[in-house]
N, CA, C and O atoms as a Tinker XYZ file with bonds, in Angstrom:
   392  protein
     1  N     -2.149000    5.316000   32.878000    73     2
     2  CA    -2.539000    4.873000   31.579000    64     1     3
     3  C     -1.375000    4.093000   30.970000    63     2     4     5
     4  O     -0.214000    4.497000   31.043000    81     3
     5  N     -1.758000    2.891000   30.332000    73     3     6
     6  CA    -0.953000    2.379000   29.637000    64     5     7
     7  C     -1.299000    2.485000   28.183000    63     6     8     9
     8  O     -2.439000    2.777000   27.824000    81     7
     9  N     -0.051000    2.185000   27.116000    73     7    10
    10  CA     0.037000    2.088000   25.835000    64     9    11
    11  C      0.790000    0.914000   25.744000    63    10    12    13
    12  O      1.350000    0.290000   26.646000    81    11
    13  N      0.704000    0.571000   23.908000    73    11    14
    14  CA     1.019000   -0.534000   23.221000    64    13    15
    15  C      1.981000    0.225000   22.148000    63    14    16    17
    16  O      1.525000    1.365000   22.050000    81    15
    17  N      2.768000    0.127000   21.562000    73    15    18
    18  CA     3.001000    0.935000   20.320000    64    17    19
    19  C      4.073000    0.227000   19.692000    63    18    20    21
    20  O      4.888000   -0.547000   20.195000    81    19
    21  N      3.934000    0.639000   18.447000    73    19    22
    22  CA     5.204000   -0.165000   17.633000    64    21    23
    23  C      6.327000    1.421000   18.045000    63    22    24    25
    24  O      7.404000    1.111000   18.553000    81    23
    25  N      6.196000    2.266000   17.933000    73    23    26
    26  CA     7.197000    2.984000   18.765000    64    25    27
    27  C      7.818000    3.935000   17.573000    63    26    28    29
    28  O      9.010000    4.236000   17.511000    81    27
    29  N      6.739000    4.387000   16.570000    73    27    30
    30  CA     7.396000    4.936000   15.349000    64    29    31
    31  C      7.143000    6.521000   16.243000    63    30    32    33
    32  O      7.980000    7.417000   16.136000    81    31
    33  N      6.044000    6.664000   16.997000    73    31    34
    34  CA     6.266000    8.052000   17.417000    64    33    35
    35  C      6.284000    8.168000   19.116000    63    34    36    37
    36  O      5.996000    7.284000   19.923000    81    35
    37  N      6.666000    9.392000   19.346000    73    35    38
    38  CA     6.766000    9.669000   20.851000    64    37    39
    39  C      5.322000    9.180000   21.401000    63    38    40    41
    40  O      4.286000    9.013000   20.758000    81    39
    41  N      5.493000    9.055000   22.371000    73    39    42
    42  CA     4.166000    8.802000   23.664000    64    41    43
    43  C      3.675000   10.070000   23.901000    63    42    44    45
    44  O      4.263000   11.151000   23.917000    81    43
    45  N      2.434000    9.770000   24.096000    73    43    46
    46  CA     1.937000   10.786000   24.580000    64    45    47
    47  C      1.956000   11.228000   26.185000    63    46    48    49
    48  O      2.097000   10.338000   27.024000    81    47
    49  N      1.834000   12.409000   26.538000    73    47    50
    50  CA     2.053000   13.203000   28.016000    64    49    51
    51  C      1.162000   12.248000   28.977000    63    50    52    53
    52  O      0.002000   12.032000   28.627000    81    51
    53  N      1.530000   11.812000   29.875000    73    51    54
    54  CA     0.551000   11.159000   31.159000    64    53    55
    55  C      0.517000   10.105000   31.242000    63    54    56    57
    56  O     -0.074000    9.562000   32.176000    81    55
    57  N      1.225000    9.347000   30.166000    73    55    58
    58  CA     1.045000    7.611000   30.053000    64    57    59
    59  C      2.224000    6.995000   31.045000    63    58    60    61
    60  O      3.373000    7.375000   30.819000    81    59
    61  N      2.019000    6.151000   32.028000    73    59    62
    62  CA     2.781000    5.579000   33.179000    64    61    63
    63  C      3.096000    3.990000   32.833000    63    62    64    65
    64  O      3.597000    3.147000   33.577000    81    63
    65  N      2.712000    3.872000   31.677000    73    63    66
    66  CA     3.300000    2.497000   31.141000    64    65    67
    67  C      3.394000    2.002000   29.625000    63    66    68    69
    68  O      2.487000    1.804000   28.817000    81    67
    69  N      4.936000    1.847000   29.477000    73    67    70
    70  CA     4.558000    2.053000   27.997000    64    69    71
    71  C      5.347000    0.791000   27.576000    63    70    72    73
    72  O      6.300000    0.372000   28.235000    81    71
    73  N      4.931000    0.252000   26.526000    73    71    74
    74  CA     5.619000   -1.487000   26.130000    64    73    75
    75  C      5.566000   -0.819000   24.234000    63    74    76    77
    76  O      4.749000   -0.151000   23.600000    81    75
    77  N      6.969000   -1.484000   23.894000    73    75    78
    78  CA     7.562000   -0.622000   22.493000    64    77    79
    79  C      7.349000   -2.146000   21.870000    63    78    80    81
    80  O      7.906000   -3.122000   22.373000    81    79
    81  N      6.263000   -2.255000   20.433000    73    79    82
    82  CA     6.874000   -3.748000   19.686000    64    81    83
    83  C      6.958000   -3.189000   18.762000    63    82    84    85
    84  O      6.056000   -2.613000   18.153000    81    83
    85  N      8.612000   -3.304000   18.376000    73    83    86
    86  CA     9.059000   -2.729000   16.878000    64    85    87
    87  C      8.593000   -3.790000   15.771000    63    86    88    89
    88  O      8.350000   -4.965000   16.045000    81    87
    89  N      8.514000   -3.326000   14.694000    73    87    90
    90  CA     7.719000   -3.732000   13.491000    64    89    91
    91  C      9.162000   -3.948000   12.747000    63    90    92    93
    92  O      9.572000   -2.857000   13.143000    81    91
    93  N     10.062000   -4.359000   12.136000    73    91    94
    94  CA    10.718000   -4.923000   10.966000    64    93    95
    95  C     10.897000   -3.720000    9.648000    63    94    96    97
    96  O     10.095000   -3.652000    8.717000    81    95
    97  N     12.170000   -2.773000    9.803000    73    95    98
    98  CA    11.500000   -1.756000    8.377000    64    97    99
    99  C     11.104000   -0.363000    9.073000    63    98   100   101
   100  O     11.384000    0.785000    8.726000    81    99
   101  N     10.503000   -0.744000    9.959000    73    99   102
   102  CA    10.007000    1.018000   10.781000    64   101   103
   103  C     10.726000    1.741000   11.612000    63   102   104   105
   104  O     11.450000    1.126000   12.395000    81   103
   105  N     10.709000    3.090000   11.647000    73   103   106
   106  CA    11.700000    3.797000   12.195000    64   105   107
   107  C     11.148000    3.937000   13.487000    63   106   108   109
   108  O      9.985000    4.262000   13.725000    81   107
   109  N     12.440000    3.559000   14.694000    73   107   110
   110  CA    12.222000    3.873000   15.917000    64   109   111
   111  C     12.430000    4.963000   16.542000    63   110   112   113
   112  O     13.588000    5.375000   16.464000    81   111
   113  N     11.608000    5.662000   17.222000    73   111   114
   114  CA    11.431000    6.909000   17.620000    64   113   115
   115  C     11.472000    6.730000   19.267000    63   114   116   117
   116  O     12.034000    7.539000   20.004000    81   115
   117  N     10.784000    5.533000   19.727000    73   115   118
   118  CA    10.501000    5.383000   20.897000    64   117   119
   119  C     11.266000    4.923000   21.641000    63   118   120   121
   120  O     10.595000    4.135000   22.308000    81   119
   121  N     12.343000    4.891000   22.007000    73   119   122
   122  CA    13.115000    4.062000   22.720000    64   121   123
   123  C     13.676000    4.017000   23.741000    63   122   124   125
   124  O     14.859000    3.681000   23.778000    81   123
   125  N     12.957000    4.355000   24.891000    73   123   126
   126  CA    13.021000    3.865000   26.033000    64   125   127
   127  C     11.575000    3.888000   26.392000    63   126   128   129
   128  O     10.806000    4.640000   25.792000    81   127
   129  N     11.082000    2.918000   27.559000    73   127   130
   130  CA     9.994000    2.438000   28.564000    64   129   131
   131  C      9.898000    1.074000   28.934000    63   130   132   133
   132  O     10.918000    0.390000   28.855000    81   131
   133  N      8.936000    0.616000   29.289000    73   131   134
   134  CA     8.980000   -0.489000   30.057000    64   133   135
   135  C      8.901000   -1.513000   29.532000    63   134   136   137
   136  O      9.670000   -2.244000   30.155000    81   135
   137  N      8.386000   -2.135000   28.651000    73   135   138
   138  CA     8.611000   -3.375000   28.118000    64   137   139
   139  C      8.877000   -2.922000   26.627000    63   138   140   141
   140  O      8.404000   -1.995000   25.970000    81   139
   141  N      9.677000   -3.775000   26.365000    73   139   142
   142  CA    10.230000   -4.145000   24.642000    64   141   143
   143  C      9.798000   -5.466000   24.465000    63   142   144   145
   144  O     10.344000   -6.390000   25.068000    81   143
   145  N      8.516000   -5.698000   23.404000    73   143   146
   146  CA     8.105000   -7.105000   22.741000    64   145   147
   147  C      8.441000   -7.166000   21.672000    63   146   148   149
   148  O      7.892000   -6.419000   20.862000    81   147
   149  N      9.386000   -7.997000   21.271000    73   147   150
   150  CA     9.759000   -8.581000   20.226000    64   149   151
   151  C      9.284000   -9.631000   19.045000    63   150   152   153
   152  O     10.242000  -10.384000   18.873000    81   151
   153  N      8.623000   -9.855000   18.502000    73   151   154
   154  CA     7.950000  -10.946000   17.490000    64   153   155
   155  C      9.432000  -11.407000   16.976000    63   154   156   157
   156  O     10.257000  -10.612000   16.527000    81   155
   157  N      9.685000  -13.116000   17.139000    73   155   158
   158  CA    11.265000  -13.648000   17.010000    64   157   159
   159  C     10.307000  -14.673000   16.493000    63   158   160   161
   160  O      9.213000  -15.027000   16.933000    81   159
   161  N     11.200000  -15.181000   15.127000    73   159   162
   162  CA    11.940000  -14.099000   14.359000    64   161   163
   163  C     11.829000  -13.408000   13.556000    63   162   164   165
   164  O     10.925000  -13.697000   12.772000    81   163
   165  N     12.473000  -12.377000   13.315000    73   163   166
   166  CA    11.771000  -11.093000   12.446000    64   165   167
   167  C     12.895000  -10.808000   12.022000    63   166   168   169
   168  O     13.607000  -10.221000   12.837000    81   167
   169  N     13.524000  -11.100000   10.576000    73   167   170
   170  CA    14.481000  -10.471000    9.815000    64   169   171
   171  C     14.387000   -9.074000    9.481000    63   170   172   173
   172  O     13.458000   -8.604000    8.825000    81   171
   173  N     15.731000   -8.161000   10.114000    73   171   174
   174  CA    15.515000   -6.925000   10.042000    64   173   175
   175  C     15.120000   -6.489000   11.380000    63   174   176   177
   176  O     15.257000   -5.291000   11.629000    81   175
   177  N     14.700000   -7.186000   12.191000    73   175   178
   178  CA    14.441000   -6.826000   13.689000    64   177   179
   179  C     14.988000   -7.200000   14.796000    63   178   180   181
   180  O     14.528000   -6.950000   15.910000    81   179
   181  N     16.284000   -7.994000   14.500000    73   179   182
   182  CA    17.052000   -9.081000   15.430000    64   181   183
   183  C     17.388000   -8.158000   16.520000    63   182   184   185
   184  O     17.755000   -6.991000   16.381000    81   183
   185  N     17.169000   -9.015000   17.989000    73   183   186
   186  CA    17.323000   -8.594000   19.451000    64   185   187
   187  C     18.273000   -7.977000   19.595000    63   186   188   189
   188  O     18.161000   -6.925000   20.223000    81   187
   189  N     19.812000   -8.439000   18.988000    73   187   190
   190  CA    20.900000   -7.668000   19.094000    64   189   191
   191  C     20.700000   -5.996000   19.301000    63   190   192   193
   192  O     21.081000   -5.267000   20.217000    81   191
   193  N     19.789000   -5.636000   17.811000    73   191   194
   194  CA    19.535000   -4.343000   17.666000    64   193   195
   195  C     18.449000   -3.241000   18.401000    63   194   196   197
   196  O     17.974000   -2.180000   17.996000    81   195
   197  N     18.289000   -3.992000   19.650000    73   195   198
   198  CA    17.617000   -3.094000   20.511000    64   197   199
   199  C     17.832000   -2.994000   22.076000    63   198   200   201
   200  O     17.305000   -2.188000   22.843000    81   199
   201  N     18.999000   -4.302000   22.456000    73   199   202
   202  CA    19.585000   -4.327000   23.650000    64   201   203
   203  C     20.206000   -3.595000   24.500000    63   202   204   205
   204  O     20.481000   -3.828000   25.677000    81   203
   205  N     20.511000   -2.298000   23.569000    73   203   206
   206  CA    21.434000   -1.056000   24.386000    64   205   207
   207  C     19.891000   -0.271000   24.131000    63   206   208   209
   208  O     19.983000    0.506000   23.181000    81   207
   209  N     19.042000   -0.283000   24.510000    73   207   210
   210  CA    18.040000    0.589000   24.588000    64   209   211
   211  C     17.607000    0.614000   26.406000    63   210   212   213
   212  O     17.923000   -0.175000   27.296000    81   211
   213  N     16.960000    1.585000   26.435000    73   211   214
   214  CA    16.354000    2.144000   27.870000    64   213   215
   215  C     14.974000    1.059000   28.183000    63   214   216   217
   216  O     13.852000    1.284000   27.730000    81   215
   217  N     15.206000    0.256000   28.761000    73   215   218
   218  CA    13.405000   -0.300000   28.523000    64   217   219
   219  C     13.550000   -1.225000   29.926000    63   218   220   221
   220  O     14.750000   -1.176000   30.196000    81   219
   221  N     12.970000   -1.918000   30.779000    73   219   222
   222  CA    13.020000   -2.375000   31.887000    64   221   223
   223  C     13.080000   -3.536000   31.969000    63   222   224   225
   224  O     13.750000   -4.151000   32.799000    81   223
   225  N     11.899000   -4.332000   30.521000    73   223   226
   226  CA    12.121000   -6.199000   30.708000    64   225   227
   227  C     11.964000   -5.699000   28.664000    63   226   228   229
   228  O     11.501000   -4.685000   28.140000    81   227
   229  N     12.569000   -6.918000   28.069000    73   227   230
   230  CA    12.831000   -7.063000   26.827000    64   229   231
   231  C     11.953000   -8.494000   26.621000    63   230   232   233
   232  O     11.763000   -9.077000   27.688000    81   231
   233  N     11.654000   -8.844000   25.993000    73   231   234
   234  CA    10.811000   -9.907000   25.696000    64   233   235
   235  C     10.605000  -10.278000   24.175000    63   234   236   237
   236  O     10.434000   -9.535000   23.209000    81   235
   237  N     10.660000  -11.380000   24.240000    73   235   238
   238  CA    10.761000  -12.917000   23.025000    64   237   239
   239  C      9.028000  -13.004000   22.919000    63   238   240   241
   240  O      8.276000  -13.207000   23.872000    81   239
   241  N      8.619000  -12.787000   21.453000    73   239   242
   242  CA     7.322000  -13.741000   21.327000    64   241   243
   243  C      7.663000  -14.376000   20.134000    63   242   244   245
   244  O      8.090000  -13.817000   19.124000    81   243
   245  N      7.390000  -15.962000   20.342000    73   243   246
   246  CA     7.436000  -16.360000   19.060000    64   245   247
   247  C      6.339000  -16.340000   18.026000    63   246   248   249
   248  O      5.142000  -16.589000   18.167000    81   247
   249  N      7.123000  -15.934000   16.787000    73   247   250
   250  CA     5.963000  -15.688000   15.752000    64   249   251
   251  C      5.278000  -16.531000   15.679000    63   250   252   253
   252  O      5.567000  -17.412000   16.489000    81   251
   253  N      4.227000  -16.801000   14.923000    73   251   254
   254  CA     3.216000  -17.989000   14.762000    64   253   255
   255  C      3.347000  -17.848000   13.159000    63   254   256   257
   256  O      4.007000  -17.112000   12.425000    81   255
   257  N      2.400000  -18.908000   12.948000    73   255   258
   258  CA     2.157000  -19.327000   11.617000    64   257   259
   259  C      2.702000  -20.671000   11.228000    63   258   260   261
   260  O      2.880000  -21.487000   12.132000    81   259
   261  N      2.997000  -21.006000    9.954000    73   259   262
   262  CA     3.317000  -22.620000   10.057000    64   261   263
   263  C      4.800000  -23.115000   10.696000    63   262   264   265
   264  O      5.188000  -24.282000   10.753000    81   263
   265  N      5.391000  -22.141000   11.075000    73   263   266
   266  CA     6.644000  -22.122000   11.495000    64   265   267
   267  C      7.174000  -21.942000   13.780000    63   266   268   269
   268  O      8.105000  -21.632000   14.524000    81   267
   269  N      5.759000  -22.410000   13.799000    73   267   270
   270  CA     5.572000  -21.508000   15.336000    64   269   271
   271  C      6.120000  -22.824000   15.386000    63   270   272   273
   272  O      6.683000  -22.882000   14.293000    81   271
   273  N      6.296000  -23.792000   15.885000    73   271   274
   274  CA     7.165000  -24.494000   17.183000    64   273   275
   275  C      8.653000  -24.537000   16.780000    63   274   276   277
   276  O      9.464000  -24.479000   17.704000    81   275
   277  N      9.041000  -24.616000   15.713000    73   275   278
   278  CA    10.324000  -23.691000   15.359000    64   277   279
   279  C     10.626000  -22.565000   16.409000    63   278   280   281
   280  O     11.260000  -22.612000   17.463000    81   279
   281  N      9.971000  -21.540000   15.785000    73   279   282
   282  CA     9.977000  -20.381000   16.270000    64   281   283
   283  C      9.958000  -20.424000   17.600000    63   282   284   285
   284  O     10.924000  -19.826000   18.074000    81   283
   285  N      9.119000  -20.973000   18.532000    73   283   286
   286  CA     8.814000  -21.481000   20.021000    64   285   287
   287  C     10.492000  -21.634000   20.399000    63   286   288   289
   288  O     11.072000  -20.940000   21.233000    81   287
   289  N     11.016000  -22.545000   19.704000    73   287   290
   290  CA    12.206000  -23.301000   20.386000    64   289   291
   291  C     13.175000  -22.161000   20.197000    63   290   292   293
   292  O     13.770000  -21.637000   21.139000    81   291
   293  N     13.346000  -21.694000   18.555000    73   291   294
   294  CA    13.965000  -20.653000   18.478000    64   293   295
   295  C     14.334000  -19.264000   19.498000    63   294   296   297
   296  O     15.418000  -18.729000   19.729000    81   295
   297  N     13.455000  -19.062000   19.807000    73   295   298
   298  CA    13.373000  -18.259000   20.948000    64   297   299
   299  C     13.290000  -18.432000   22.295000    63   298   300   301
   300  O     13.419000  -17.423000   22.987000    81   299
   301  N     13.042000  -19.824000   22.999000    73   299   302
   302  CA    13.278000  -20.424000   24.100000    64   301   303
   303  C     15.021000  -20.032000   24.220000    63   302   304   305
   304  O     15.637000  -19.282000   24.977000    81   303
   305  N     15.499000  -21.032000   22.960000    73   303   306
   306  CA    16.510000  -20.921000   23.003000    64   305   307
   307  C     18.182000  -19.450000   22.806000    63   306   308   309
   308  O     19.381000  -19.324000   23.054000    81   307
   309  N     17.064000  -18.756000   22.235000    73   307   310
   310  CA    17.739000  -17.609000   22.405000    64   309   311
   311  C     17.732000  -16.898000   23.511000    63   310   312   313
   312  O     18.848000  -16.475000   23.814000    81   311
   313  N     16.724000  -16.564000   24.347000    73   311   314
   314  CA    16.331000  -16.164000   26.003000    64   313   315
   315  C     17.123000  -17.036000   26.749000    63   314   316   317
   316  O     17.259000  -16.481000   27.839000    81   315
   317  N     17.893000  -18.410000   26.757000    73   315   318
   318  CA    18.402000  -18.628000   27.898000    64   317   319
   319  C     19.551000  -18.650000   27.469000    63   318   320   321
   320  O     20.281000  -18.810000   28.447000    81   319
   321  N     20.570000  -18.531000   25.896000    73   319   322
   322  CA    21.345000  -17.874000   25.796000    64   321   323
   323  C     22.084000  -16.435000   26.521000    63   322   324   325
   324  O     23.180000  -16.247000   27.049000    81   323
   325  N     20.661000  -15.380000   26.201000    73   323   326
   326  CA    20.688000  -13.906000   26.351000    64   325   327
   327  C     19.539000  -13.877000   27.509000    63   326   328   329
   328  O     18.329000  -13.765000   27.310000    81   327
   329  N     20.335000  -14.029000   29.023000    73   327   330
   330  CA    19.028000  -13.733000   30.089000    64   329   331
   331  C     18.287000  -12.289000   30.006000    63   330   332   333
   332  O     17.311000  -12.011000   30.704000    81   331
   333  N     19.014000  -11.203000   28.844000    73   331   334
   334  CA    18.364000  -10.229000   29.071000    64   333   335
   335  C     16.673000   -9.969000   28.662000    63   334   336   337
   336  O     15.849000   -9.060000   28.768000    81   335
   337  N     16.725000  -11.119000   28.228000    73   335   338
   338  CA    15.629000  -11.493000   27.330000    64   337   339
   339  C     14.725000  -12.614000   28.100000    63   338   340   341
   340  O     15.234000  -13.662000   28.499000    81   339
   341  N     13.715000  -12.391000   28.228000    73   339   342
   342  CA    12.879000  -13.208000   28.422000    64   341   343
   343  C     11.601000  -13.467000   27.349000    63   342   344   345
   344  O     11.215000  -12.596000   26.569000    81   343
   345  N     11.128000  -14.554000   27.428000    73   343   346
   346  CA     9.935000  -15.240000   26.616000    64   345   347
   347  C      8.567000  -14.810000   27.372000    63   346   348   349
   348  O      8.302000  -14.674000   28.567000    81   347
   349  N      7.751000  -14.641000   26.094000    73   347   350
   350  CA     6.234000  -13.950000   26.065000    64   349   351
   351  C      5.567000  -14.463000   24.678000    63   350   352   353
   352  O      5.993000  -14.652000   23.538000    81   351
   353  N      4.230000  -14.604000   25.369000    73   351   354
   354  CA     3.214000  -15.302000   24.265000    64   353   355
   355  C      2.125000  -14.273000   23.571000    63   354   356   357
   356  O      1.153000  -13.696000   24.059000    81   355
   357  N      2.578000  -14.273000   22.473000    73   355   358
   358  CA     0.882000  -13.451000   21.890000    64   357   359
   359  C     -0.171000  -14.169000   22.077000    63   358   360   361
   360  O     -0.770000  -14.785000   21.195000    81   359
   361  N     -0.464000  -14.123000   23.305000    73   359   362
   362  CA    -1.639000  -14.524000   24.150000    64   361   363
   363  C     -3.179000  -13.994000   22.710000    63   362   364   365
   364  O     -4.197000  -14.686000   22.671000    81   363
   365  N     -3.074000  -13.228000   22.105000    73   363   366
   366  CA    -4.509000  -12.848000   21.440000    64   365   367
   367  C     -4.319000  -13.498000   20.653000    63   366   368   369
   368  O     -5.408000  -13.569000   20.084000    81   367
   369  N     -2.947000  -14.725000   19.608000    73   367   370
   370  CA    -3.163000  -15.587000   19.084000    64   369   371
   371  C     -3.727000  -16.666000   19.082000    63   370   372   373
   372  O     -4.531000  -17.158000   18.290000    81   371
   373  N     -3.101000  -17.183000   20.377000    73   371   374
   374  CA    -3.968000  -18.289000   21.111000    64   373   375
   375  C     -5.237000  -18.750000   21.295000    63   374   376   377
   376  O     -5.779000  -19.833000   21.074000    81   375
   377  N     -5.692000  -17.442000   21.860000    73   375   378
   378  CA    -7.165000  -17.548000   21.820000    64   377   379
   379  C     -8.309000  -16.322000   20.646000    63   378   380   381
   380  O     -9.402000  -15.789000   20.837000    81   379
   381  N     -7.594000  -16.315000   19.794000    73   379   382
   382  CA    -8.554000  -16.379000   17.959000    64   381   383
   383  C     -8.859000  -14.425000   18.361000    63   382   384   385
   384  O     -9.937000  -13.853000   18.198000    81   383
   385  N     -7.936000  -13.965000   18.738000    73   383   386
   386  CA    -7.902000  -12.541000   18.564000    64   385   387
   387  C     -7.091000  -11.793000   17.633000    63   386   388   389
   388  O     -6.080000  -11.297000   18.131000    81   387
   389  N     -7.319000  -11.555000   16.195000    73   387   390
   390  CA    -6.326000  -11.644000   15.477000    64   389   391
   391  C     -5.715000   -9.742000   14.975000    63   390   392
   392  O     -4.730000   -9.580000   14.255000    81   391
């Protein structure tokens, strides 16, 4: 079983895949599993502050809204700064899943 979680509480028992997207403001509880998605940029949520965490791939999405190809580059450009980081798309934006 997999989960999604912003990561304010523990996982539940039996889940074999777990991806943490911290929210900006919310307390992290969750911190270690397999993917860390990031929404960049998010004041109050900067990558710095989750890089010494337990998690397997870390990942860049750029925010959207009127600011997304900004944001796009913004975060291109921060991922090949910081290889620990790689780039990811909120794919349910794209296609009108909101």
């Amino acid at each position: 079983m997999a989960i999604e979680t912003n990561g304010t509480r523990p996982a539940p028992a039996g889940v074999d895949w777990t991806c943490v997207s911290p929210k900006a403001g919310a307390g992290l509880v969750l911190t270690e599993g397999d993917d860390l998605k990031l929404v960049y940029p998010q004041p109050g949520a900067e990558p710095e502050r989750f890089e010494g965490l337990n998690f397997t791939h870390f990942l860049l999405q750029p925010m959207d809204g009127p600011d997304q190809a900004a944001n796009t580059q913004a975060a291109i450009s921060y991922c090949l700064a910081h290889p620990q980081w790689s780039l990811s798309l909120q794919t349910h934006k794209y296609i009108g899943i909101d």
